[in-house]
N, C-alpha and C positions, 0 to 999 in steps of 0.2 A: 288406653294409651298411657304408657309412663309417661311420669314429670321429666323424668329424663330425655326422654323421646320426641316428646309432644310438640316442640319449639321445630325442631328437626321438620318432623312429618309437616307441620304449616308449612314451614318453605317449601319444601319440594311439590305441595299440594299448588303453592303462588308461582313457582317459577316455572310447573305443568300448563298453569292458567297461561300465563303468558307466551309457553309455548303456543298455547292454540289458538291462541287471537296474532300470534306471527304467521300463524300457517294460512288462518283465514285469510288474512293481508295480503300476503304470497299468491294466495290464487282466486283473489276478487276483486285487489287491486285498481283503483282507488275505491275506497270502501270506507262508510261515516259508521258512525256510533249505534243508531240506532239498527242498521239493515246488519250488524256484528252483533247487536246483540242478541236479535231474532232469528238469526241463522245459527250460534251456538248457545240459544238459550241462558243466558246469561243477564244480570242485571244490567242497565245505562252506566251504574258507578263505576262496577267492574272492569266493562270494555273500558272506559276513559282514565278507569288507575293502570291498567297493563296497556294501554297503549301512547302513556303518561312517562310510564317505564321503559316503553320498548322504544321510544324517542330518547330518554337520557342514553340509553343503551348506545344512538347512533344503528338504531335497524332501524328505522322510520320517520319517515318525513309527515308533519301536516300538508295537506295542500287545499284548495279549493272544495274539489272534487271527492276528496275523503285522503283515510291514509295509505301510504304506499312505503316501498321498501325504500332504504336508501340505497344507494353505491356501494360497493365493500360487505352486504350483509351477506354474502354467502360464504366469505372469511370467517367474520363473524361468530354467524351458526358454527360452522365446523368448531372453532374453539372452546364455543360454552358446551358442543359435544363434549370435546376433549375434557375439560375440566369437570365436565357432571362424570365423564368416565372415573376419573383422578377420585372424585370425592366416591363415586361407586366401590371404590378398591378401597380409600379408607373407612368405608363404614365397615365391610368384610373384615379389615383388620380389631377393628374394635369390636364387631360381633366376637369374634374368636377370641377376643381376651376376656369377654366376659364370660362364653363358654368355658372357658379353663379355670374362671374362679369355679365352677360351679360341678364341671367334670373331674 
């Protein structure tokens, strides 16, 4: 992996993480740290940083019981669609310009 690249491909690799600890949430609902991490294989720190985040986010509530979605998150989702889309079209753009230095 390029130094160029490199910083890129982490995020997308952390914000796949967190997609899949929303999805677990979604349909396990109320669901704790440990029975998420055993179901997608993952470490305790993990589940607890992406669902750390997925609470600033405003998708998730703590509760007793374990975590759950909040109100509004299927707004939400759809828009960090939208915007992973947005950023999908600008990495194509930049591929292409590096193709032209090189073509």
């Amino acid at each position: 992996m390029s130094i160029l690249t490199h910083r890129i491909y982490d995020e997308v690799e952390l914000v796949a993480r967190h997609i899949r600890v929303l999805k677990a949430v979604a349909e396990n609902q109320p669901i704790g740290i440990t029975r998420l991490s055993r179901m997608l294989e993952m470490p305790p720190h993990e589940i607890r940083n992406s669902l750390s985040t997925l609470e600033q986010a405003g998708l998730i509530r703590a509760t007793k019981r374990g975590a759950m979605l909040q109100d509004g998150t299927r707004e939400k989702v759809l828009q960090i669609a939208n915007e992973l889309k947005a950023l999908r079209e600008m990495v194509e753009i930049v591929r292409k310009e590096a193709l032209n230095i090189v073509v």
